[in-house]
Each structure stands twice: as structure tokens, then as C-alpha cells.
C-alpha positions as CSV (number, residue, x, y, z in Angstrom):
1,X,132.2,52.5,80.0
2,X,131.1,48.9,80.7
3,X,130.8,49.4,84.6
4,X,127.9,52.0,84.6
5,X,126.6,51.1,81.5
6,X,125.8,47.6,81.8
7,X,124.7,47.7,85.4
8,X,121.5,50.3,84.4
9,X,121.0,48.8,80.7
10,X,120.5,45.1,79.1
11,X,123.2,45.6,77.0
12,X,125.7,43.3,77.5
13,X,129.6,43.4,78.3
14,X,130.4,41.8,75.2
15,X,128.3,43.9,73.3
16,X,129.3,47.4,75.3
17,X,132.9,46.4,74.2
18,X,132.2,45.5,70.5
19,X,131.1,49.3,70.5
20,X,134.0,51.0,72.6
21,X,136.1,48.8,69.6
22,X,134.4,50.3,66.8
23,X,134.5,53.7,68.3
24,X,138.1,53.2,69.3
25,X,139.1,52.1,65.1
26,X,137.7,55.2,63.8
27,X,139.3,57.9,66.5
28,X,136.3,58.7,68.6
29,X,136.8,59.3,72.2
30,X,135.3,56.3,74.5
31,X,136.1,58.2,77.7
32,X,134.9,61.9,79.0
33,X,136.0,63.6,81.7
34,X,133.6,65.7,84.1
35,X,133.1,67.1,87.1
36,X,130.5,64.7,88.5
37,X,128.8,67.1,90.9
38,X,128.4,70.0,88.1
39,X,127.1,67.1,86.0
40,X,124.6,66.0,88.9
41,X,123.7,69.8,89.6
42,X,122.8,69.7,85.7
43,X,120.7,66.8,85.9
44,X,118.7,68.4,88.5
45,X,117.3,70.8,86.3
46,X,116.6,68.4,83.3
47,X,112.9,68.6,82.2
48,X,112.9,64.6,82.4
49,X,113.4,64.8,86.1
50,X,109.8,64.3,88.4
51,X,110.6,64.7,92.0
52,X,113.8,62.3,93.2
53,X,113.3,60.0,89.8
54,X,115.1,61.4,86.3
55,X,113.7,59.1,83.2
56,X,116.3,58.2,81.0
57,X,116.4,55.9,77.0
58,X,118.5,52.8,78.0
59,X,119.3,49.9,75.6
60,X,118.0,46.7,75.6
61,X,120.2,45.3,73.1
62,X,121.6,47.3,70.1
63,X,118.6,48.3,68.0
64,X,115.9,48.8,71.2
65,X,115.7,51.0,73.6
66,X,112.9,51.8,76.8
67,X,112.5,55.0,79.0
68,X,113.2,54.1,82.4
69,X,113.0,56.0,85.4
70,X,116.2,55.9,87.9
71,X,116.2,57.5,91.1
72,X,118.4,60.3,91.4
73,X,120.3,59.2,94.6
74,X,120.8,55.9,92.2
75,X,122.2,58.0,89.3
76,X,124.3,60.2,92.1
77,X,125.8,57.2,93.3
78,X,127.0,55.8,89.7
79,X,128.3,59.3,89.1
80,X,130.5,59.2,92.0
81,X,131.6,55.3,91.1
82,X,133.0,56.9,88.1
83,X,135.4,59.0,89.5
């Protein structure tokens, strides 16, 4: 989780694990697995997506979040980091 998540959010490491602890201590899953081009497919058709850009709500710190736009070769190319 920290990998992709910190490098398009504020949130920090520290904080990203603080949450993946807390998830962890009451038996909720931390991980998923996907297939990363059905995912992508998916995202294609998501009514947040104008043209190559797909907005998304990322954190700023826990508490605040932002709509950002991320272009979808950017968001391809962290799908296929994950895998």
C-alpha cells in the first residue's frame, strides 16, 4: 500500500502504515488482488474520467481530502507497478 499511495497522495509513510496497523489488529485485509488491466478497462468507463485524465479524492493528511485529476497513462502505469 505505501508505494502507490504515497507517491499520488500527501499522506505520509508513517501515517499510511499507522493505518495498514490498525486495519491489520482488527482482521481487515490491507492487500487485494486484481487483474490490473480489467481494473484499467473499468476505469475507462468511470463517469469521473474526461478524455485521458480520471479525477480521483486523495488525502492530504488523515481528515482532508482534494479531487485531483491524474492522467490515465499515469494511473496505467501505477497499476502495472503493483503487479
Amino acid at each position: 500500500m505505501p508505494l502507490l499511495y504515497t507517491q499520488v497522495t500527501f499522506v505520509s509513510v508513517a501515517e499510511t502504515a499507522s493505518v495498514e496497523k490498525l486495519l491489520e489488529k482488527f482482521g481487515l485485509p490491507t492487500e487485494a488482488l486484481y487483474n490490473r488491466q480489467k481494473v484499467f478497462n473499468i476505469l475507462l468507463m468511470d463517469k469521473k474520467r474526461a478524455g485521458a485524465m480520471i479525477r480521483f479524492v486523495l488525502l492530504l493528511r488523515i481528515g482532508k481530502a482534494e479531487l485531483h485529476s491524474l492522467p490515465l497513462q499515469k494511473l496505467k502505469e501505477y497499476l502495472d507497478e503493483l503487479l
